[in-house]
Residue frames as qw, qx, qy, qz and C-alpha x, y, z in Angstrom:
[[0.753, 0.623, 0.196, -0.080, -23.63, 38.00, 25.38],
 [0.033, -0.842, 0.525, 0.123, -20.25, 39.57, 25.25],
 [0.466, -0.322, 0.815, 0.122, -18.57, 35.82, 25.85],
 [0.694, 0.494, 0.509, 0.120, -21.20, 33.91, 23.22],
 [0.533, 0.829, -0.119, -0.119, -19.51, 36.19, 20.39],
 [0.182, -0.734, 0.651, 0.061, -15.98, 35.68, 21.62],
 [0.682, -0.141, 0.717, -0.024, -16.37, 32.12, 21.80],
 [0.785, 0.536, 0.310, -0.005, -17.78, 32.26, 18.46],
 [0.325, 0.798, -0.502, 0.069, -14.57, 34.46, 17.02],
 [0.500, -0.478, 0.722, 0.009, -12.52, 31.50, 18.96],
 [0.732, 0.368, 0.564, -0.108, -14.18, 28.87, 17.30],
 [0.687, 0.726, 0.022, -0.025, -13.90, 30.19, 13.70],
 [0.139, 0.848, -0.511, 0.028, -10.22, 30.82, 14.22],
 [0.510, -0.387, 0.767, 0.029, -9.33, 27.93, 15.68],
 [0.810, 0.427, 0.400, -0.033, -11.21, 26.55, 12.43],
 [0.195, 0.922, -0.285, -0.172, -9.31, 28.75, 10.54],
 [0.113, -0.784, 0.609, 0.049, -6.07, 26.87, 11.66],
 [0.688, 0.104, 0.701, -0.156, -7.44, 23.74, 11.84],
 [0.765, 0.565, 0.279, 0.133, -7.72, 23.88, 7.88],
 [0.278, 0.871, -0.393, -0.095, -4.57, 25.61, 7.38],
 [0.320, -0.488, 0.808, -0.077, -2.70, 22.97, 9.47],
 [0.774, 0.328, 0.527, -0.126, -5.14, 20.04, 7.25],
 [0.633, 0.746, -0.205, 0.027, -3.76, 22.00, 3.75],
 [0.064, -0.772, 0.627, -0.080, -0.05, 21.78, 5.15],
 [0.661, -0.226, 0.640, -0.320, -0.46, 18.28, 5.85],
 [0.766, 0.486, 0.126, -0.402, -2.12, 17.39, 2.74],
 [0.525, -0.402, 0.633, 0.403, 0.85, 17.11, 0.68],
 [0.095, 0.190, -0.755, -0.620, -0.50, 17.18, -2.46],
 [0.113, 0.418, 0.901, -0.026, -3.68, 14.88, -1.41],
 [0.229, -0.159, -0.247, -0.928, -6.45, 17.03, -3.12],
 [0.554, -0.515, -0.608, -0.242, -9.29, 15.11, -1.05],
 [0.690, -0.227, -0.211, 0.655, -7.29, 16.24, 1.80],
 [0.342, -0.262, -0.083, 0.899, -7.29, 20.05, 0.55],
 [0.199, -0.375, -0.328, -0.844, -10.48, 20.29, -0.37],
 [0.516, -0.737, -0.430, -0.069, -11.76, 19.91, 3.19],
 [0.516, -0.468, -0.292, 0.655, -9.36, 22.14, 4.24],
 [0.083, -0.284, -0.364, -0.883, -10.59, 24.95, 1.65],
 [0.386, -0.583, -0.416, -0.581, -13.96, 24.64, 3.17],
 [0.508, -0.484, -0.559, 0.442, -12.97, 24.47, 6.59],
 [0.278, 0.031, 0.051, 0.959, -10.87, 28.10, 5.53],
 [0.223, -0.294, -0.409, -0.834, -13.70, 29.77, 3.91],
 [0.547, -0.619, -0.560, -0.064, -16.39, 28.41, 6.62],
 [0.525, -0.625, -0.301, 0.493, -14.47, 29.94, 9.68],
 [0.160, 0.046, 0.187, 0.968, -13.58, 32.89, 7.65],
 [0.209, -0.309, -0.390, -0.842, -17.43, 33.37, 6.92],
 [0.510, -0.394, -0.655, 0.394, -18.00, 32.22, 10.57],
 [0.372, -0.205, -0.218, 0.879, -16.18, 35.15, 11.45],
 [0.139, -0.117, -0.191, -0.965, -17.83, 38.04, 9.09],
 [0.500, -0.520, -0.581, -0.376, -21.20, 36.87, 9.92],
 [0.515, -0.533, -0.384, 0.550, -20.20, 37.53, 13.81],
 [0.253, -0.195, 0.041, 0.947, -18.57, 41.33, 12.85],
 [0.096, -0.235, -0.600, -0.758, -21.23, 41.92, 10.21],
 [0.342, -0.441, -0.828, -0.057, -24.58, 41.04, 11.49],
 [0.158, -0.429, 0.280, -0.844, -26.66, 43.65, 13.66],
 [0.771, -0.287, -0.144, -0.549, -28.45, 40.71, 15.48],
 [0.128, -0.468, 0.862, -0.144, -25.84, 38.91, 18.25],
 [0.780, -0.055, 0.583, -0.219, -28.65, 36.02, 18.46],
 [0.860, 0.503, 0.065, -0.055, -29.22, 35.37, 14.82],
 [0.470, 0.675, -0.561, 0.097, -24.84, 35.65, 14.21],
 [0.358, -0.351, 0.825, -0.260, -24.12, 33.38, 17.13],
 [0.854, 0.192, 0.424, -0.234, -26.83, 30.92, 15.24],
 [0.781, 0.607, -0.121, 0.081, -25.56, 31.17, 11.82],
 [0.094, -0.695, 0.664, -0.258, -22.10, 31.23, 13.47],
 [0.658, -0.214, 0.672, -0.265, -22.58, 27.98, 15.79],
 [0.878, 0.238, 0.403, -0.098, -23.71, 26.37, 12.18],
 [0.342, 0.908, -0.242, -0.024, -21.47, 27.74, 10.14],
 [0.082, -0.674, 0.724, -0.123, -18.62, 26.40, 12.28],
 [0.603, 0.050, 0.790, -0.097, -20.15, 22.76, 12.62],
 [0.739, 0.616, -0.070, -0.264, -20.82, 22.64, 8.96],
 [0.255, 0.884, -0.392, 0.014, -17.20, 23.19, 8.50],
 [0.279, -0.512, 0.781, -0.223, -15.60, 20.95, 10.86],
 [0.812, 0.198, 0.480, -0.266, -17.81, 18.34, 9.78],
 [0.540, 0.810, -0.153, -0.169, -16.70, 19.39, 6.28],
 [0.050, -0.730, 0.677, -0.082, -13.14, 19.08, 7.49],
 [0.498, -0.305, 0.805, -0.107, -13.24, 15.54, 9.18],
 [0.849, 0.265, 0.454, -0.048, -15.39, 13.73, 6.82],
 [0.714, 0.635, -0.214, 0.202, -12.76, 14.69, 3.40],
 [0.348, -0.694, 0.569, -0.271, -9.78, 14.37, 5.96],
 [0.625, -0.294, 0.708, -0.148, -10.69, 11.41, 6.81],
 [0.769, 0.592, 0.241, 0.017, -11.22, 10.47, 2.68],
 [0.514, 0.734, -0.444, 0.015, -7.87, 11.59, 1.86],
 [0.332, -0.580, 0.725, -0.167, -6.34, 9.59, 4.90],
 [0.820, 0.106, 0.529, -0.188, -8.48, 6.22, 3.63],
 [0.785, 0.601, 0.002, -0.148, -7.74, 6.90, 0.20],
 [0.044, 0.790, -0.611, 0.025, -3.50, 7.51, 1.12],
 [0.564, -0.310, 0.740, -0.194, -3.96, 3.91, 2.60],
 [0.777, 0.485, 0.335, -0.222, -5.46, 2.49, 0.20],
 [0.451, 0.713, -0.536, 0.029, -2.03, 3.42, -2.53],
 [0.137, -0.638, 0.729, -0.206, 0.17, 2.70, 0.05],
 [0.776, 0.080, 0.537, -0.322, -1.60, -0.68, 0.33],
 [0.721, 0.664, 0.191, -0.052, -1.77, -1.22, -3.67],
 [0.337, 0.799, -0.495, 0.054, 1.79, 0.11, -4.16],
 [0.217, -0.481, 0.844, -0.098, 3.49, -2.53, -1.34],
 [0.851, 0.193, 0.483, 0.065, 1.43, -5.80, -2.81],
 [0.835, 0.546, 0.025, -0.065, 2.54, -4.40, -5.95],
 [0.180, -0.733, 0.629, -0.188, 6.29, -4.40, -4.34],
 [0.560, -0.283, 0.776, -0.055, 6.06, -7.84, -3.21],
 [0.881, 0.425, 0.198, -0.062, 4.38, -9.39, -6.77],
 [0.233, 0.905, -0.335, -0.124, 7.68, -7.98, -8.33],
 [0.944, -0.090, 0.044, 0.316, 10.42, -10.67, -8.69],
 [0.580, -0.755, 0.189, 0.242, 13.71, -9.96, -7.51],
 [0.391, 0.822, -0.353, -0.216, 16.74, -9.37, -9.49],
 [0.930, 0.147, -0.293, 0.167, 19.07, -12.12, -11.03],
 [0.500, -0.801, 0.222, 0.242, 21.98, -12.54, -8.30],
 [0.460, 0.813, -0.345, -0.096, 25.34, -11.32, -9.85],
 [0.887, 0.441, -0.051, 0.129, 28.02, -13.64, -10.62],
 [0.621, -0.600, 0.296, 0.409, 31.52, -13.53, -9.77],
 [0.456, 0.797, -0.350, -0.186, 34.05, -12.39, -12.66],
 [0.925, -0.007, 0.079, 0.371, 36.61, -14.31, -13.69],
 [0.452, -0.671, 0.171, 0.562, 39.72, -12.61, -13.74],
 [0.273, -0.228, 0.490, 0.796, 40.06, -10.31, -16.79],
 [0.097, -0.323, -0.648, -0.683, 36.63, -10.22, -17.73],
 [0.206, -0.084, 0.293, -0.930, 33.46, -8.22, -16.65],
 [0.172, 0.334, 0.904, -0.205, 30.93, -9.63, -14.88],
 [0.080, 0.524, 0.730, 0.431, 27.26, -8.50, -16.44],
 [0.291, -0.893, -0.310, -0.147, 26.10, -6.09, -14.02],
 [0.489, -0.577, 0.015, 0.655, 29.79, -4.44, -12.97],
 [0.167, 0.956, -0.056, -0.236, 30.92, -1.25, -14.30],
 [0.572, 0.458, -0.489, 0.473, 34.61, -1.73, -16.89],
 [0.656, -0.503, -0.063, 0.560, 37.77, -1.59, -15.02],
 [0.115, 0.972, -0.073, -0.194, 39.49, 1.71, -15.19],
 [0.581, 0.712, -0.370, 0.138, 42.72, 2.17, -16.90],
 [0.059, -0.684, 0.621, -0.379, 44.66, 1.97, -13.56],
 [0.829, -0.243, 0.349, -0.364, 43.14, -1.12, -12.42],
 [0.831, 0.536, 0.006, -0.147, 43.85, -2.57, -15.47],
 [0.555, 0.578, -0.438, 0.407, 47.95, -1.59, -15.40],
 [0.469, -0.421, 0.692, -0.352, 48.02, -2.49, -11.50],
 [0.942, 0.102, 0.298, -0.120, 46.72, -6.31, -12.61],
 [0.868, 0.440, -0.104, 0.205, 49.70, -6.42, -14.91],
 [0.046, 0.798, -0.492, 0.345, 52.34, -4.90, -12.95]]
């Protein structure tokens, strides 16, 4: 019985990381860090239900579900922040390409400034007359 508890303290921890490394990731994606909140909190209350409990069968059950809740929890809003990232990234490059391109600049004519160049500086200016 000794191993079935360990395994279960593995398990939650490795959940544990498994949503810490899913929030790190996230970047900001809040679909993304709110399955990795409930992974946290699942393998955290994985755990105390293992320490806590004076029945190894009944904490290795609520344990065993506890942790497959979670992970489930994890992949399925994971995988909703990874569809939804595609989905911009998708929507941002069409709206890239709809964009029309900028007017090409013009050559100057000596002594005067083309539309899209910056003045000439003073020194240019008294090198062109020297």
């Amino acid at each position: 019985m000794d191993a079935w508890i360990w395994g279960a303290v593995a398990m939650a921890l490795v959940l544990v990381v498994a949503g810490g490394i899913a929030w790190w990731l996230a970047r900001g994606c809040v679909l993304t860090m709110v399955g990795a909140t409930g992974a946290i909190l699942g393998g955290v209350i994985s755990l105390v239900t293992v320490s806590v409990m004076l029945d190894p069968d009944t904490a290795l059950r609520a344990a065993g579900i506890l942790t497959v809740v979670s992970g489930a929890w994890l992949l399925a809003w994971a995988l909703a922040g990874g569809i939804r990232g595609q989905r911009l990234l998708r929507a941002e490059q069409r709206a890239d390409a709809a964009t029309p391109a900028p007017a090409p600049r013009t050559a100057a004519t000596p002594g005067t400034v083309s539309p899209g160049a910056a003045a000439p500086t003073a020194a240019a200016v008294r090198a062109r007359h020297i």
